[in-house]
C-alpha positions in Angstrom: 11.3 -10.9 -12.9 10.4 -7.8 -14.8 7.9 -5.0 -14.3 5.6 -6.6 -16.2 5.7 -10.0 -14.8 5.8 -7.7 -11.4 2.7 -6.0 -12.7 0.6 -9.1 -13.3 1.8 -10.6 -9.8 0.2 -7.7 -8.3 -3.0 -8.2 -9.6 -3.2 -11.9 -9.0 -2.2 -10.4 -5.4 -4.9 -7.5 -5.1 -7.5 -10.2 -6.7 -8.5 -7.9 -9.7 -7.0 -6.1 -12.6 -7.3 -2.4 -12.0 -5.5 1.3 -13.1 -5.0 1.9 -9.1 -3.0 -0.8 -8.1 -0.9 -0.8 -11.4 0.2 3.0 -10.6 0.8 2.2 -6.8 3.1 -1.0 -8.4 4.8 1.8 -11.0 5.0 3.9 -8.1 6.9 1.4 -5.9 9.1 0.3 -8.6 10.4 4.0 -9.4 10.7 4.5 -5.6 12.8 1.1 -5.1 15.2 2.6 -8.6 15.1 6.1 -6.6 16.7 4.9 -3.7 18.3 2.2 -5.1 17.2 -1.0 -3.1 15.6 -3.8 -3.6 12.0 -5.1 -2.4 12.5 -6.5 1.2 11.6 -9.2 2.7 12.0 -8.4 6.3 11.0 -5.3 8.4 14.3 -3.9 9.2 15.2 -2.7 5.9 12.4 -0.5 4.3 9.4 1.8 5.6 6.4 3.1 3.6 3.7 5.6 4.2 1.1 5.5 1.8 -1.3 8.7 1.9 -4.5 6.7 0.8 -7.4 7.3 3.4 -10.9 4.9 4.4 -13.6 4.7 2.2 -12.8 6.6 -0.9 -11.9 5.6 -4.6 -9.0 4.0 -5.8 -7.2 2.6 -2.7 -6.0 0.1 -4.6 -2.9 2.1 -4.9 -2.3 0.3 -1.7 -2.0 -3.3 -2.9 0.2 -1.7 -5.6 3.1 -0.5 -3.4 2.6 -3.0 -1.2 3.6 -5.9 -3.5 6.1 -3.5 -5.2 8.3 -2.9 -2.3 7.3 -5.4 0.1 6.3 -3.5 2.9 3.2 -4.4 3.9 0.9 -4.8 6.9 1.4 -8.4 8.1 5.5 -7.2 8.6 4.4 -3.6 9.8 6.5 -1.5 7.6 3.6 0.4 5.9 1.1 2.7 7.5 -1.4 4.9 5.8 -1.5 8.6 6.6 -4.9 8.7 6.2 -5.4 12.1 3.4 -6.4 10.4 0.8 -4.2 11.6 -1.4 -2.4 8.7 -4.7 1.1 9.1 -3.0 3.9 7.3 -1.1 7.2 7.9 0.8 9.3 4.9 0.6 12.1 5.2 3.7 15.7 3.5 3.4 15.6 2.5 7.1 19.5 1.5 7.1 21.2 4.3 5.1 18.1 6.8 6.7 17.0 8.3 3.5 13.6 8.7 1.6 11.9 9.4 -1.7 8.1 10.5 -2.3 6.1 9.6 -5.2 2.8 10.6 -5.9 0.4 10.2 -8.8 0.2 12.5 -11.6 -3.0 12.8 -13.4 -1.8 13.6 -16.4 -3.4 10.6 -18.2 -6.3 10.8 -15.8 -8.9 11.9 -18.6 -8.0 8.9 -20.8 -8.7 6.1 -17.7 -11.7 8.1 -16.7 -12.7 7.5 -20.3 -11.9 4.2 -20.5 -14.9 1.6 -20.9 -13.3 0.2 -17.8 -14.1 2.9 -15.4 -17.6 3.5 -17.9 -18.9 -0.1 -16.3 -17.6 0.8 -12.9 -19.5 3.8 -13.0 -22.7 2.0 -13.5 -21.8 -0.6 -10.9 -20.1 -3.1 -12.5 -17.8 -5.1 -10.3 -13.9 -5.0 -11.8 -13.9 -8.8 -11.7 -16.8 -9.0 -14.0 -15.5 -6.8 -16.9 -13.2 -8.5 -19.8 -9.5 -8.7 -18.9 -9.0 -6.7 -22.2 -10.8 -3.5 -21.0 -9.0 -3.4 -17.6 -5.7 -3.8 -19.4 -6.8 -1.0 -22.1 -7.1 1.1 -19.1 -4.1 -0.2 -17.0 -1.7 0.1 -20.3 -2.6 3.6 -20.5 -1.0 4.3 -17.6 1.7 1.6 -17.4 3.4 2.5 -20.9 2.9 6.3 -20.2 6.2 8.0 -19.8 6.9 8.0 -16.6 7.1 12.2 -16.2 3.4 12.0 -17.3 2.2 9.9 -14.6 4.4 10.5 -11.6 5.9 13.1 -9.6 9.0 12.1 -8.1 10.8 13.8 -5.4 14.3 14.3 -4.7 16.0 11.9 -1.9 16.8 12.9 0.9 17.4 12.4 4.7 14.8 10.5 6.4 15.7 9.8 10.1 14.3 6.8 11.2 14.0 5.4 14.6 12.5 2.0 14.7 11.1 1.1 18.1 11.5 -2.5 17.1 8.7 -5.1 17.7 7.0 -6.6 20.9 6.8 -9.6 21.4 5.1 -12.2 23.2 1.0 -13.6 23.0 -1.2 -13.9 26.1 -5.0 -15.0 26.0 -7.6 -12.6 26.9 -9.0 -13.1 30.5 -12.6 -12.8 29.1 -12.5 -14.1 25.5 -9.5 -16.4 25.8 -8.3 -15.2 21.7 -4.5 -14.6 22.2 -3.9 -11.1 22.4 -0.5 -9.2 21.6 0.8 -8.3 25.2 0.9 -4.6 24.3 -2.5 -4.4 23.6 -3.8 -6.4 26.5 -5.9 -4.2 29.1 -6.1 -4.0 33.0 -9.6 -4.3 34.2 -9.9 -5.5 37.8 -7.4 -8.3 38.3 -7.8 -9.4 34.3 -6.2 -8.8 31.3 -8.1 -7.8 28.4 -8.2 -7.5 24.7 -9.8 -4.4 23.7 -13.1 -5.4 22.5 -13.7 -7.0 26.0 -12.2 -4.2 28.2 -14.8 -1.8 27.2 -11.5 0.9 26.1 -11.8 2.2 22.7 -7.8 2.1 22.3 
């Protein structure tokens, strides 16, 4: 599969076509050349931190890197650092070595422009606007050179320690939903999910 083909996949992923996500894929990619790896599969082989935050434009980056590498959520081997900040570290777990990339805005002005981001301005959901303004915009940054639109770090040693996963499912003692056993709580004699132990964590 090439980028491109790895591009489109993304957006049938992320549900929409937008600039975010395709620089979060191009992002991925160069991380994935930088280290020289491939996307994984499993959780034992890569780690990502993305640097998007909550509520704030353009964490669509997310979705980007996400189906780029293959870490994502549902395997645990991506966690957001919470600064909202266009950037990722991409960590090697087995040879313990790790390469950030971030977004460069040097084509910034041009999406911004873009008639695109004009109807998202005034409200206009990305799934309503024609496929041929989103991809205007996305091509922008997609066949920019890549020194215009990212800033990629040098790699270098990234010790990891992975705590592994736990395992096993109990059901709440209030609720009955099936509850990881590390986050069950003690209240009394039950054991509790969160929500119905009253505990905020």
């Amino acid at each position: 599969m090439n980028d491109k083909e790895i591009l489109k996949k993304t957006f049938n992923f992320h549900g929409h076509i937008c600039w975010a996500s395709a620089i979060g894929t191009r992002a991925g990619l160069v991380a994935l050349r930088e280290l020289d790896v491939k996307r994984t599969g499993v959780s034992g082989e890569l780690h990502c931190i993305v640097e998007i935050g909550d509520h704030h434009g353009a964490q669509c980056f997310a979705d980007g890197v996400q189906y780029s590498t293959g870490c994502t959520l549902g395997k645990a081997n991506i966690e957001k650092a919470g600064w909202g900040k266009l950037a990722m570290t991409l960590i090697d777990k087995k040879n313990q070595k790790a390469v950030r990339v971030s977004y460069n805005p040097g084509r910034h002005k041009l999406v911004a422009g873009s008639s695109f981001m004009k109807k998202r301005g005034d409200g206009v959901p990305p799934d309503q606007i024609p496929p041929e303004e989103a991809w205007e915009m996305v091509n922008i940054l997609w066949d920019a050179p890549e020194s215009e639109v990212l800033s990629i770090g040098e790699v270098e040693p990234y010790p990891y320690e992975d705590f592994g996963e736990i395992m096993g499912l109990k059901p709440c003692g209030i609720c009955g939903e099936m509850t990881s056993v590390a986050y069950l709580r003690v209240v009394g004699e039950k054991h509790m999910c969160i929500p119905c132990s009253g505990y905020e964590h």
